[in-house]
Wavefront OBJ file of the C-alpha trace (Angstrom):
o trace
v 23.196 -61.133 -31.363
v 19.478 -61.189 -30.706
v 20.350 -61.121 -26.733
v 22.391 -57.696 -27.819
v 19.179 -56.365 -29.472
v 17.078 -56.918 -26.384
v 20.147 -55.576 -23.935
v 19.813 -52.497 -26.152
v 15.892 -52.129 -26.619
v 15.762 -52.578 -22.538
v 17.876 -49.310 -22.235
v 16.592 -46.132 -21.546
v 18.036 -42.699 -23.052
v 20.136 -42.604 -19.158
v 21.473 -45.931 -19.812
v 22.481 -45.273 -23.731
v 24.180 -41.855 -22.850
v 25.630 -43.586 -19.741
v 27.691 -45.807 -21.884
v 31.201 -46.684 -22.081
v 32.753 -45.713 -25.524
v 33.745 -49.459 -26.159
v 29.713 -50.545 -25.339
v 28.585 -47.110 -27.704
v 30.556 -48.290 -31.084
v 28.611 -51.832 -30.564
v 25.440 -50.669 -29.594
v 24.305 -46.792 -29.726
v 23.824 -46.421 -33.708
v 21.079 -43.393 -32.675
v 21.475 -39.940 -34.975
v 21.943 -37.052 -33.771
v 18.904 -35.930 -33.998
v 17.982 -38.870 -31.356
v 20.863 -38.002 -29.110
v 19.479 -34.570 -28.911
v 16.410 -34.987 -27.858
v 17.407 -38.167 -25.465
v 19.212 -35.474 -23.813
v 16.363 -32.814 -23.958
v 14.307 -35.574 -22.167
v 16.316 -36.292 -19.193
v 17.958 -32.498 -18.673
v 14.798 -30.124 -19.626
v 12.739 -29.812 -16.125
v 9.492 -29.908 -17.770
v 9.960 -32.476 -20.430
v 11.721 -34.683 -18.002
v 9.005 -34.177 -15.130
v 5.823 -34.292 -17.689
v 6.909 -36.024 -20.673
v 9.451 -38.923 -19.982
v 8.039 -42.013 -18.455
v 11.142 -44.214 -19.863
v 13.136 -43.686 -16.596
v 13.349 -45.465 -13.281
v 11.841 -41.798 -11.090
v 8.664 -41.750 -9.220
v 6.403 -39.304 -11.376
v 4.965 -38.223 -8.185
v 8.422 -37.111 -6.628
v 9.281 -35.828 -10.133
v 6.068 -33.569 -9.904
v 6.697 -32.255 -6.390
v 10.664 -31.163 -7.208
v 9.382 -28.866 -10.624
v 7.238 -27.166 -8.036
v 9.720 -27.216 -5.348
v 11.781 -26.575 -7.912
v 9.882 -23.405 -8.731
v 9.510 -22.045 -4.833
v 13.333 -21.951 -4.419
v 13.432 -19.700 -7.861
v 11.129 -17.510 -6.298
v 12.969 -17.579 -2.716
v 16.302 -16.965 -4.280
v 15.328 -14.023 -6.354
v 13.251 -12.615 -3.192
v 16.842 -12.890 -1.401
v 18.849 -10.534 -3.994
v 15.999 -7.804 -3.882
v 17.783 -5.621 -1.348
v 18.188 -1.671 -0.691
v 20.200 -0.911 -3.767
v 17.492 -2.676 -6.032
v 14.707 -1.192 -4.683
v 16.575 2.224 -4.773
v 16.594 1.529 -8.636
v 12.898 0.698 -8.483
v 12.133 4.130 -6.769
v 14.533 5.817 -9.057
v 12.865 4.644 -12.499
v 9.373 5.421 -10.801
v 8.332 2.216 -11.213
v 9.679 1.394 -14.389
v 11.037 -1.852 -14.908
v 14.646 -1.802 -15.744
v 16.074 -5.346 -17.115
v 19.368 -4.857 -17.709
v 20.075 -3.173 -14.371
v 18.430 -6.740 -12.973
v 19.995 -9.331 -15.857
v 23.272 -10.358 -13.295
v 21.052 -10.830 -10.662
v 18.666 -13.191 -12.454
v 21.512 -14.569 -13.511
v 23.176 -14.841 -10.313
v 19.584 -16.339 -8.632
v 19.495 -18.886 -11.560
v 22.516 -19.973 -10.922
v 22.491 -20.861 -7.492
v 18.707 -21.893 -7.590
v 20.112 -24.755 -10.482
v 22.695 -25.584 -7.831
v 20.489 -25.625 -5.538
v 18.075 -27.981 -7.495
v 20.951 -30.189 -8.782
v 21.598 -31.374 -4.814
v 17.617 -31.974 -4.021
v 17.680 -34.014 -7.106
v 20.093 -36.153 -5.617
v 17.714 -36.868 -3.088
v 14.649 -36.921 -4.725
v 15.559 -39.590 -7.933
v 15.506 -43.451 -8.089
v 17.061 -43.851 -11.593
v 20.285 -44.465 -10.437
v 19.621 -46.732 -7.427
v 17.573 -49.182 -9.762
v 20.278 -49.076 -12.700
v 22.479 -50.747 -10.058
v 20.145 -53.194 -9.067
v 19.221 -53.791 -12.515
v 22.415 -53.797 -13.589
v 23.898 -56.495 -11.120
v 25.673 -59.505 -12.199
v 24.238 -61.949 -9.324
v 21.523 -64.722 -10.398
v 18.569 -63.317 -9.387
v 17.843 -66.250 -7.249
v 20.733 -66.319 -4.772
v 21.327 -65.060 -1.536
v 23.798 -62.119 -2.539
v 21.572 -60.667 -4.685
v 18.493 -60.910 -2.137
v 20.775 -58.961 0.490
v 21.536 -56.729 -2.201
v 17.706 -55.695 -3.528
v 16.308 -55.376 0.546
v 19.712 -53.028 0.579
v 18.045 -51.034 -2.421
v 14.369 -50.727 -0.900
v 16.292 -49.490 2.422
v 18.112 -46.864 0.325
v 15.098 -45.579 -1.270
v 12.806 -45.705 1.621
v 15.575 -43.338 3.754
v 15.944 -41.559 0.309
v 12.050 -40.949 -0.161
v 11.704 -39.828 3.706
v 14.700 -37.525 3.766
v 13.404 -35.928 0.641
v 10.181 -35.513 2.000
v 11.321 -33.863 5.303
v 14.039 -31.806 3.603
v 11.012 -31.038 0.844
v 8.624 -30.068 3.674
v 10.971 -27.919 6.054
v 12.163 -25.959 2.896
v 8.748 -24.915 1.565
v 8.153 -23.647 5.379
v 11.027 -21.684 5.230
v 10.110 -20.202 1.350
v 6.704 -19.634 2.652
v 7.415 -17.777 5.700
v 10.503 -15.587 4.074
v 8.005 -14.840 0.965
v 5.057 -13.588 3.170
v 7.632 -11.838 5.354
v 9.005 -10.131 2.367
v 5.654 -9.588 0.626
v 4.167 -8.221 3.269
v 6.719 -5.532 3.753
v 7.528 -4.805 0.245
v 3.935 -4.459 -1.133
v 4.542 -2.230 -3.969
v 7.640 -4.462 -5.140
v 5.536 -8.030 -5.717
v 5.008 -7.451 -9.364
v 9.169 -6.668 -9.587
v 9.336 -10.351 -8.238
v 7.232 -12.464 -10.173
v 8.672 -10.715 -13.292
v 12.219 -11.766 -12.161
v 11.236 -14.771 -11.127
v 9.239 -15.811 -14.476
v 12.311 -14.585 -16.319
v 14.933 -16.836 -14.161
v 12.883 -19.721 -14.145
v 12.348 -19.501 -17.700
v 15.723 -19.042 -18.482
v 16.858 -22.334 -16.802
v 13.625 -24.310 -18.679
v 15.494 -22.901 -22.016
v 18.902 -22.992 -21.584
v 18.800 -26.819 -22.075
v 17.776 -26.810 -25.450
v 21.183 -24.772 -26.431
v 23.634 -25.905 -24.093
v 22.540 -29.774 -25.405
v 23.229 -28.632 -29.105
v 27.134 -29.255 -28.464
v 27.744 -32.705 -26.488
v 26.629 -34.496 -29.840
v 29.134 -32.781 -31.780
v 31.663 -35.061 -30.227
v 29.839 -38.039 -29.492
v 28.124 -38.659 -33.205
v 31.932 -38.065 -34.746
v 33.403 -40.144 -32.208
v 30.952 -43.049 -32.861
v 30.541 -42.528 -36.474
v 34.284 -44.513 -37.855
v 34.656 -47.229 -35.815
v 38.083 -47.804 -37.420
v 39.552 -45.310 -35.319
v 39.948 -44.164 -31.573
v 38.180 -41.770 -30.679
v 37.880 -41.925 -26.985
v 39.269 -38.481 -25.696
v 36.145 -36.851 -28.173
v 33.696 -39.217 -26.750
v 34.293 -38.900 -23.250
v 34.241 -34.608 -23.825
v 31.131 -35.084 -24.685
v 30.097 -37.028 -21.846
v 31.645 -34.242 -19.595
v 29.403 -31.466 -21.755
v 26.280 -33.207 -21.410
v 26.954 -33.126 -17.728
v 26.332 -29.199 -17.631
l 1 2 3 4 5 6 7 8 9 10 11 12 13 14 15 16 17 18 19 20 21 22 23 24 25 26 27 28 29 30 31 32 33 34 35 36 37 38 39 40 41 42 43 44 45 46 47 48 49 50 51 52 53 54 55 56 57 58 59 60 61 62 63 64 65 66 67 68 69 70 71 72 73 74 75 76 77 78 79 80 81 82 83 84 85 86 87 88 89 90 91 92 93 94 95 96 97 98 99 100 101 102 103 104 105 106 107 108 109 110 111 112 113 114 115 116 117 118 119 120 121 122 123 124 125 126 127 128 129 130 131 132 133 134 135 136 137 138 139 140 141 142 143 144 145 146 147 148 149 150 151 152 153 154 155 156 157 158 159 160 161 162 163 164 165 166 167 168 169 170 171 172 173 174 175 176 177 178 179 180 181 182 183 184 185 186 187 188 189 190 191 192 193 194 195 196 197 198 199 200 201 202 203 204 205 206 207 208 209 210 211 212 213 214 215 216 217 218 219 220 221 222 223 224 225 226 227 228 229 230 231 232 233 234 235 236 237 238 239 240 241
């Protein structure tokens, strides 16, 4: 029992929402309340990249993909300012018209988040050192030494690719954005509005979208008389989104 205790203090809020639904009715007795906000900490860009330090991600590479993070926002929205939107600009003398450009920021959030879902995959550890942590083999044999020089390979090619990838994209953002502010000088302050307002949305969106996944997983959890695996595993797909 006590060995289950420190098992379970050990785990971070990846590992407890990572669990299988036969390893959550022995060990994940958390509220909902504490679900919530487990999820608000690894899904909410700023929490996760300023606040958590429970996790198994460099700080510094979390740091540098919120800001990377930020540049393709701004590259994405500079893309879907074209003729037509500008036309609307001139039209409205200047005004700023925010329903004409609500799909559009919606449309640039989405593929920015896309976007930013397939740089994190490059960019954080967690997963990498769960498996190493994680692995059955006595710590002292040969298997597991192969295994743990296999890990610091992966990282090291993950850390380098991210930093090239990292580095040739913020070229490219920097010489489209100059490009485009430099010919569209009366259109800058359009931009950053559009920008600020896409960027925000996806720094809010988590704290709604998470309300739901704990609907399932607290009920499935809560009578541990009955099967409730179907619920439980919904809400592991929800709090994928």
């Amino acid at each position: 029992m006590q060995k289950i205790n420190e098992k379970k203090e050990n785990r971070n809020d990846y590992e407890m929402n990572s669990l299988s639904y036969e390893e959550a009715q022995k060990s994940d007795d958390r509220t909902y309340c504490e679900y919530y906000l487990s999820l608000i900490r690894t899904k909410q860009l700023f929490v996760f990249t300023f606040y958590t330090k429970s996790d198994y991600n460099s700080r510094l590479i979390k740091i540098i993909f919120f800001f990377t993070s930020f540049s393709l926002y701004y590259t994405i929205k500079a893309l879907f300012f074209n003729d037509s939107v500008l036309h609307v600009i001139y039209e409205n003398s200047g005004a700023y018209d925010f329903i004409y450009q609500l799909p559009q920021i919606l449309y640039s959030t989405i593929i920015s988040t896309l976007l930013g879902v397939i740089l994190s995959k490059l960019s954080l550890t967690q997963v990498n050192v769960l498996e190493i942590k994680n692995s059955d083999k006595d710590r002292d044999s040969r298997e597991y030494k192969n295994e743990f020089n296999n890990f610091i390979k992966k990282i090291k090619i993950k850390f380098i690719l991210f930093f090239v990838i990292n580095f040739l994209l913020l070229i490219l953002f920097w010489y489209y954005l100059s490009c485009f502010c430099a010919v569209y000088k009366n259109t800058q302050v359009y931009l950053i509005k559009d920008v600020l307002i896409s960027f925000g949305m996806s720094l809010i969106y988590p704290f709604f979208i998470n309300l739901l996944p704990g609907i399932f997983r607290i009920y499935s959890l809560k009578d541990k008389n009955k099967n409730h695996t179907c619920m439980y595993y919904t809400s592991k797909v929800l709090q994928l989104i």
